[in-house]
MARZA-284049 format. One line per 5 residues: their letters; for each residue x negated, y negated, z negated of C-alpha. Coordinates in pm, 1 decimal, padded with zeros to 6 digits. Example, Ala and Ser with C-alpha at 12.3 -4.5 7.8 and 13.67 -1.06 7.14 Angstrom:
AS	-01230.0/00450.0/-00780.0 | -01367.0/00106.0/-00714.0
***
This chain:
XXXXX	04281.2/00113.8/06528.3 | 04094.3/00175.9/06185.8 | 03990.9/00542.0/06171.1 | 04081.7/00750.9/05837.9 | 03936.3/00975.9/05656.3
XXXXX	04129.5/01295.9/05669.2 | 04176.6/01428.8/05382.6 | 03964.1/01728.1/05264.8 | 04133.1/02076.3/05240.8 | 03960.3/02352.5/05076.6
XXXXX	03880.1/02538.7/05386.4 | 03652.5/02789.1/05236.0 | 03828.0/03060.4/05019.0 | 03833.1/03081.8/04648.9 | 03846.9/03322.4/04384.9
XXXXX	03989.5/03214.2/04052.9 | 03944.0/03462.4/03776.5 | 03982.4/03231.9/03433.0 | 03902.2/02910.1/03572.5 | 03586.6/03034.0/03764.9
XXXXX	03483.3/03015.0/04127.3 | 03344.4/03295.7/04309.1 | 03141.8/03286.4/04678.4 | 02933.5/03500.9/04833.0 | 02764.1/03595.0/05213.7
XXXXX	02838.7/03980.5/05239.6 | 03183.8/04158.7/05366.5 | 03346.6/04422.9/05540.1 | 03527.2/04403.9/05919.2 | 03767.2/04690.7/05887.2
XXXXX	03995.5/04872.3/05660.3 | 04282.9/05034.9/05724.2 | 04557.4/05229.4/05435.8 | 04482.1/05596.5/05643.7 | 04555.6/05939.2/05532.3
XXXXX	04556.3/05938.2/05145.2 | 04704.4/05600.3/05122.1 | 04801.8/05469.7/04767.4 | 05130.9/05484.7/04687.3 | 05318.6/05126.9/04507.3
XXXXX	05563.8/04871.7/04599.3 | 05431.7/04513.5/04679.2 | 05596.9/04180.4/04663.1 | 05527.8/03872.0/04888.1 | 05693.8/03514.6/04882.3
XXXXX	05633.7/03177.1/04933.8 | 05574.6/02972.8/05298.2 | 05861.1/02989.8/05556.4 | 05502.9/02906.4/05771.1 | 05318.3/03191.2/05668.9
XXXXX	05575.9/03436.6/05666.9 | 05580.6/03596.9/06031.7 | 05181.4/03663.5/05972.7 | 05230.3/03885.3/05667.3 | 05585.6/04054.2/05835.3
XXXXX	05378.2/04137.2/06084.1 | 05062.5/04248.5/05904.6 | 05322.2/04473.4/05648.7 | 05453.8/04655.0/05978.6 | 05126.5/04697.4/06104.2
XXXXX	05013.6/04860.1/05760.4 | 05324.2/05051.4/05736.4 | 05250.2/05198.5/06063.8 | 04894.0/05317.0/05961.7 | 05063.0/05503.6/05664.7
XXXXX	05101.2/05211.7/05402.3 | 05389.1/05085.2/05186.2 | 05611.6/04790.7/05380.9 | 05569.8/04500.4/05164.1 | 05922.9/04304.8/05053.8
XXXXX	05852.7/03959.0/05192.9 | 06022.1/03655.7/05186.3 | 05979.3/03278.4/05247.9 | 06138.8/03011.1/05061.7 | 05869.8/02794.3/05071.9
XXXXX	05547.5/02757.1/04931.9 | 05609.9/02578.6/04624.8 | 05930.4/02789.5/04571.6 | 05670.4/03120.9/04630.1 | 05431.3/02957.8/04345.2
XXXXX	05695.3/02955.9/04097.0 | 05743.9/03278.3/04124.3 | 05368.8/03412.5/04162.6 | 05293.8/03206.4/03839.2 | 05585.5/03361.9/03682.1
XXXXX	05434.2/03707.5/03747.3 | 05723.1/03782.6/03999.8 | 05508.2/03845.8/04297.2 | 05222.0/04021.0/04383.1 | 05092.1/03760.2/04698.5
XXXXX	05170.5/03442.7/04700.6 | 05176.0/03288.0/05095.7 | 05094.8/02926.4/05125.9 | 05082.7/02623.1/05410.9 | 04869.7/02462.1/05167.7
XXXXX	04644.8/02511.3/04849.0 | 04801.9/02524.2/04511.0 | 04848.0/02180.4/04328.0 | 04711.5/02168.2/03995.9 | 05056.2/02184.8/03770.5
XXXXX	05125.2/02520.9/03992.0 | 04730.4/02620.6/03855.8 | 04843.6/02490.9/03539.1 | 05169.7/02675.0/03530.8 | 04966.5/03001.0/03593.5
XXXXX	04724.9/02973.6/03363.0 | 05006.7/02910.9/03102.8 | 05182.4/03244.7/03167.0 | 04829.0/03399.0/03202.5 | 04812.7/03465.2/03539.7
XXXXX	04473.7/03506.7/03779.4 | 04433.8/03447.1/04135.5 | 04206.7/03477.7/04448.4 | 04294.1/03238.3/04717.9 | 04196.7/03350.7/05030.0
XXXXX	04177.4/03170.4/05413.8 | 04355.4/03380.7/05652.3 | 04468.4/03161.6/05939.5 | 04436.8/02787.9/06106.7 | 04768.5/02622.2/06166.8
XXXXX	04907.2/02255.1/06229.7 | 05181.9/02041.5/06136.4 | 05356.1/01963.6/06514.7 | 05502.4/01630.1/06575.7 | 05833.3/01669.2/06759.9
XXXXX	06148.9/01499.4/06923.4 | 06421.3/01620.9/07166.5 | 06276.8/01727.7/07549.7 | 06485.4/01423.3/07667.3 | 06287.5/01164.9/07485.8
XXXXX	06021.4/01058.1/07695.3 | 05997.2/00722.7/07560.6 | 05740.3/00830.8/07321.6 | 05441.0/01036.7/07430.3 | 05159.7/00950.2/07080.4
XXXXX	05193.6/00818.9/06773.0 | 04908.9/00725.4/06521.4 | 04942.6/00752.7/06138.0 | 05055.7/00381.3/06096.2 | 05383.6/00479.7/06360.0
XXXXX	05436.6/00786.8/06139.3 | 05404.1/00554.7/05811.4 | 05643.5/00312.2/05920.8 | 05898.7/00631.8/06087.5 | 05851.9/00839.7/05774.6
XXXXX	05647.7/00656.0/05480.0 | 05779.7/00556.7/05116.9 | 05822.1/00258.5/05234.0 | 06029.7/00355.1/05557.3 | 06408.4/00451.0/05325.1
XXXXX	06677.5/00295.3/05554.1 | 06521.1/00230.3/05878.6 | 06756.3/00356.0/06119.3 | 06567.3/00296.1/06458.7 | 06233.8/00398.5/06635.6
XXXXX	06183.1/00004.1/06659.4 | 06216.6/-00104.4/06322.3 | 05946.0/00124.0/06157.7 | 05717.1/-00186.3/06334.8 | 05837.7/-00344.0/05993.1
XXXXX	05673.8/-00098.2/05801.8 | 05361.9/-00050.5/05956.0 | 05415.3/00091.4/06285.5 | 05174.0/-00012.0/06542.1 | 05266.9/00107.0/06869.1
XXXXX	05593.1/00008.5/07041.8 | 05813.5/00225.7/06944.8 | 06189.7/00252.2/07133.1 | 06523.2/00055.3/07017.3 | 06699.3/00398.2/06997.3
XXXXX	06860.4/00615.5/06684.5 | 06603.4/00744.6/06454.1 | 06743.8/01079.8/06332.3 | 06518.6/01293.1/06133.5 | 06479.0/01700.7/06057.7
XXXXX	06229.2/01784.9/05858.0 | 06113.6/02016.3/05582.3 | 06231.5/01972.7/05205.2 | 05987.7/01940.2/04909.1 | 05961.5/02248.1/04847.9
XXXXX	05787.6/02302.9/05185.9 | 05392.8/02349.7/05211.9 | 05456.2/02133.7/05534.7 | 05657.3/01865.4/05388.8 | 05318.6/01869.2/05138.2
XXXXX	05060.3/01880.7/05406.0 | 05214.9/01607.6/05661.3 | 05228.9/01356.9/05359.1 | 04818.5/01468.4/05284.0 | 04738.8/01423.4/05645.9
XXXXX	04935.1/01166.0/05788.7 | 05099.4/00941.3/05531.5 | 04880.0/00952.3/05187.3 | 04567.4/00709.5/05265.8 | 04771.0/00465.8/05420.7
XXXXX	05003.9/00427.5/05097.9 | 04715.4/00454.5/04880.4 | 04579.5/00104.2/05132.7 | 04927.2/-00053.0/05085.3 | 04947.3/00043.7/04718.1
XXXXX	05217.1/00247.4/04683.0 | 05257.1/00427.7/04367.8 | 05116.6/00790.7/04347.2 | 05389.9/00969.9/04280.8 | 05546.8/00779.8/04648.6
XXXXX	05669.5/01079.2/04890.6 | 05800.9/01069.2/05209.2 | 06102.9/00855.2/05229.2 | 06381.0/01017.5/05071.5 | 06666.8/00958.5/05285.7
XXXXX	06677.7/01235.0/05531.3 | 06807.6/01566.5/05391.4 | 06532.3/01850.5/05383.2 | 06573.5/02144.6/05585.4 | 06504.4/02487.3/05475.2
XXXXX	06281.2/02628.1/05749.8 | 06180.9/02548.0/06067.6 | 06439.0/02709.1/06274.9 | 06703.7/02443.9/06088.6 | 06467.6/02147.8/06193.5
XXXXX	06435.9/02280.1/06556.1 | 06816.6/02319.1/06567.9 | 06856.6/01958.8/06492.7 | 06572.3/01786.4/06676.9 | 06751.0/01974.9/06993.6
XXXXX	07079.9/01813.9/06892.7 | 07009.5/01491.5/06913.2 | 06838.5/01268.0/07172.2 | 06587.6/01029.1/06960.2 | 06512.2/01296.2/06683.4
XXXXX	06214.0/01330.6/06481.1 | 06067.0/01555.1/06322.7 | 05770.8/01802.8/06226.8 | 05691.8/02202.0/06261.6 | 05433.9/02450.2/06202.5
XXXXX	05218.7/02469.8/06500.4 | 05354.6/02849.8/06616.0 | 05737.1/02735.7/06521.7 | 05688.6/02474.1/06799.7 | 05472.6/02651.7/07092.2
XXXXX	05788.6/02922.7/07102.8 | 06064.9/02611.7/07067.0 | 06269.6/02544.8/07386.5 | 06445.5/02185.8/07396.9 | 06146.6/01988.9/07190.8
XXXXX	05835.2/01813.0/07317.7 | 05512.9/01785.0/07126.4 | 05402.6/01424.2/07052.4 | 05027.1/01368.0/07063.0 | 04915.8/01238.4/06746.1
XXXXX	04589.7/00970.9/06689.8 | 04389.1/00986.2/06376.6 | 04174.3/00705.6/06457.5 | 03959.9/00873.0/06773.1 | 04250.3/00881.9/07048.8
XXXXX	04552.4/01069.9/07108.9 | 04562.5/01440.1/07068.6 | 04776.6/01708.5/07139.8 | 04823.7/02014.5/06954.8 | 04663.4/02350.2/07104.6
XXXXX	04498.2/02613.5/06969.9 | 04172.3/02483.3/07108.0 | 04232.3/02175.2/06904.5 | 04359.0/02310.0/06608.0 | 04063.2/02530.8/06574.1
XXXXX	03797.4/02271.9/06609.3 | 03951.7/02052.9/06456.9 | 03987.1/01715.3/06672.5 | 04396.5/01740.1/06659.0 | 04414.0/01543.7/06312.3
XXXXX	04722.7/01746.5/06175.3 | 04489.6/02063.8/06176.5 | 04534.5/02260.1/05814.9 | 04463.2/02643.3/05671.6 | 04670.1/02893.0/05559.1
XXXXX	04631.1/03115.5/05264.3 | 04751.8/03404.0/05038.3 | 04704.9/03433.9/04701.5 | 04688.2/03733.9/04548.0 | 04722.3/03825.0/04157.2
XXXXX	04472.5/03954.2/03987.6 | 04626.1/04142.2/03699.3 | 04862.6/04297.8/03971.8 | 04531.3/04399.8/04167.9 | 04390.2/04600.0/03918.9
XXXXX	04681.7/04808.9/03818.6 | 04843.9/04850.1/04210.9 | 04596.9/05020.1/04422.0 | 04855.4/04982.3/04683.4 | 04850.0/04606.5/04674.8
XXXXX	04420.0/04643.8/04665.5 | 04487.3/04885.4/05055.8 | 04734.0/04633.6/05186.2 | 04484.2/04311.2/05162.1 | 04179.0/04565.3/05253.4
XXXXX	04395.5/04583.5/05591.1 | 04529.6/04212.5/05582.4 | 04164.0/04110.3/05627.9 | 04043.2/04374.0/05817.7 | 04023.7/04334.5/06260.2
XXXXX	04334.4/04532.0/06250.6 | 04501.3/04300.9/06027.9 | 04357.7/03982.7/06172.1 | 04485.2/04080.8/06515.2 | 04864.2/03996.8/06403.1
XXXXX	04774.9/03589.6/06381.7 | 04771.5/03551.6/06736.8 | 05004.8/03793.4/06831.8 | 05255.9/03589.8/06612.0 | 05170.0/03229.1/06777.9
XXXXX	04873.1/03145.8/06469.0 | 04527.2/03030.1/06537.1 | 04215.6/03272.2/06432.2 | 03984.7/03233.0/06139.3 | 03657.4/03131.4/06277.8
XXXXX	03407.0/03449.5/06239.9 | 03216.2/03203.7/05977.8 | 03512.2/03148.5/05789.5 | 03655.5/03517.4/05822.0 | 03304.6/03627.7/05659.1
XXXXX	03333.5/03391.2/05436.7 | 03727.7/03466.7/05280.5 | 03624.1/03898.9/05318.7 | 03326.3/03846.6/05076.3 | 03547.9/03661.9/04831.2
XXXXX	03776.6/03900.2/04829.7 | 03502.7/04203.8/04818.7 | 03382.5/04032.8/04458.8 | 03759.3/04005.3/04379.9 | 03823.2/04363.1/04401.2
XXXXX	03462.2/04399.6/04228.5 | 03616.7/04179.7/03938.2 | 03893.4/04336.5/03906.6 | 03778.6/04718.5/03879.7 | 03575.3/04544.6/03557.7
X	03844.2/04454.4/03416.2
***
């Protein structure tokens, strides 16, 4: 099978102050709120995905003598709106912000620093009774799921749209995330884009259409437990605590994979992606309570709350690397 490139995600964090990048090498390993912490309310929306790591880091914080954060998760897209309307102090996201959600920020004047906090995958699923298919490469998931896929109805007949295993004569019933999902956004990236682009589908092609979107995960788990031949795709830690699923393997190119959190941090299970916050700028410099709760976010305390919830560490490279850019964040914004 031809081997793809995978597409390239911004894995190292970014600070975006008017339209400039900011790196560094230096950083701090712990922070915590403590006695004398600052006092301020802090808002956090966006990925369904994301979600359970900054619950859980907001309870942690509140327990050290913090504010709890309000969080929510709508979605990632759904959580941009709203950061780039000034409506949110953090934004959570499955996947880095597009550039009309940049755009739409720097329109209503509104600076960001993105910053890495977790590895996660997009899981491939179908109901625990399904053994007929055990790994699928990105042409099956093409012809299943593709543009070009609206109105096939069984396993078999995505072989007509590019499919290149042998794939059951059963029901195809899909549950899967909605547009507005950071999921829905990084399975068509990783698995479906470069094959459309080969086939020349037009740019603005997304994944077929005719399936309704689910709102989170727990919807699309319902449903790919409800039906025999289901299909469908998770975050990584959505699916290790699922009962009634099975993982399908996945092949980029180099073999069939499955999803683990060995894999997912080295990267060799092709679905791999980060996760990030973004956090407002503005916001930063007039909330010193939102400038304690990141401190702790990123500090060992903080970081200890993405495995405990099911998400794969930061490599100690990469954790360096997202707690300097957010040490010349804070710099920037006390300058301001």
């Amino acid at each position: 099978m031809k081997k793809r490139t995978r597409p390239t995600f911004r894995f190292a964090a970014l600070a975006l102050a008017g339209g400039l990048a900011v790196s560094g090498c230096s950083g701090s390993s712990n922070s915590g709120a403590g006695e004398g912490a600052a006092e301020g309310e802090i808002a956090i929306s966006g990925s369904s995905t994301v979600e359970p790591i900054s619950v859980r880091v907001g309870e942690l914080f509140a327990d050290s003598g913090g504010v709890l954060p309000s969080v929510e998760g709508p979605g990632t897209g759904d959580g941009f709106k709203k950061f780039c309307a000034g409506e949110t102090d953090i934004s959570d996201a499955s996947r880095a912000i597009k550039d009309e959600e940049k755009a739409a920020c720097e329109q209503a004047g509104v600076t960001y620093t993105e910053l890495r906090i977790a590895n996660d995958a997009i899981t491939v699923l179908t109901n625990a009774s399904n053994d007929s298919v055990q790994c699928l490469t990105f042409d099956d998931l093409y012809g299943l799921v593709g543009p070009e896929s609206e109105g096939v109805k069984t396993w078999s007949e995505a072989t007509a749209k590019g499919a290149t295993s042998k794939l059951p004569d059963a029901p195809l019933e899909i549950f899967a995330p909605g547009t507005e999902s950071g999921t829905y956004d990084s399975f068509y990236e990783l698995a479906i884009k470069d094959i459309a682009d080969e086939r020349g589908v037009p740019e603005d092609a997304q994944i077929r259409p005719d399936y309704g979107g689910l709102a989170n995960d727990n919807e699309i788990i319902s449903g790919l437990q409800s039906v025999d031949s289901s299909f469908g795709w998770v975050g990584f830690a959505f699916a290790e605590e699922a009962t009634g699923v099975r993982e399908i393997e996945v092949d980029g190119g180099e073999g069939c994979v499955a999803p683990s959190a060995e894999t997912v941090a080295d990267g060799t299970y092709p679905l791999a992606r980060p996760l990030f916050i973004y956090v407002n700028n503005e916001k930063l410099a007039d909330n010193a309570a939102l400038s304690d709760f990141v401190d702790f976010y990123l500090s060992d305390e903080g970081m200890a709350a993405v495995p405990e919830v099911g998400y794969v560490p930061l490599t100690d490279a990469d954790l360096e690397a997202t707690r300097t850019t957010w040490t010349q964040a804070k710099a920037g914004a006390a300058k301001s």
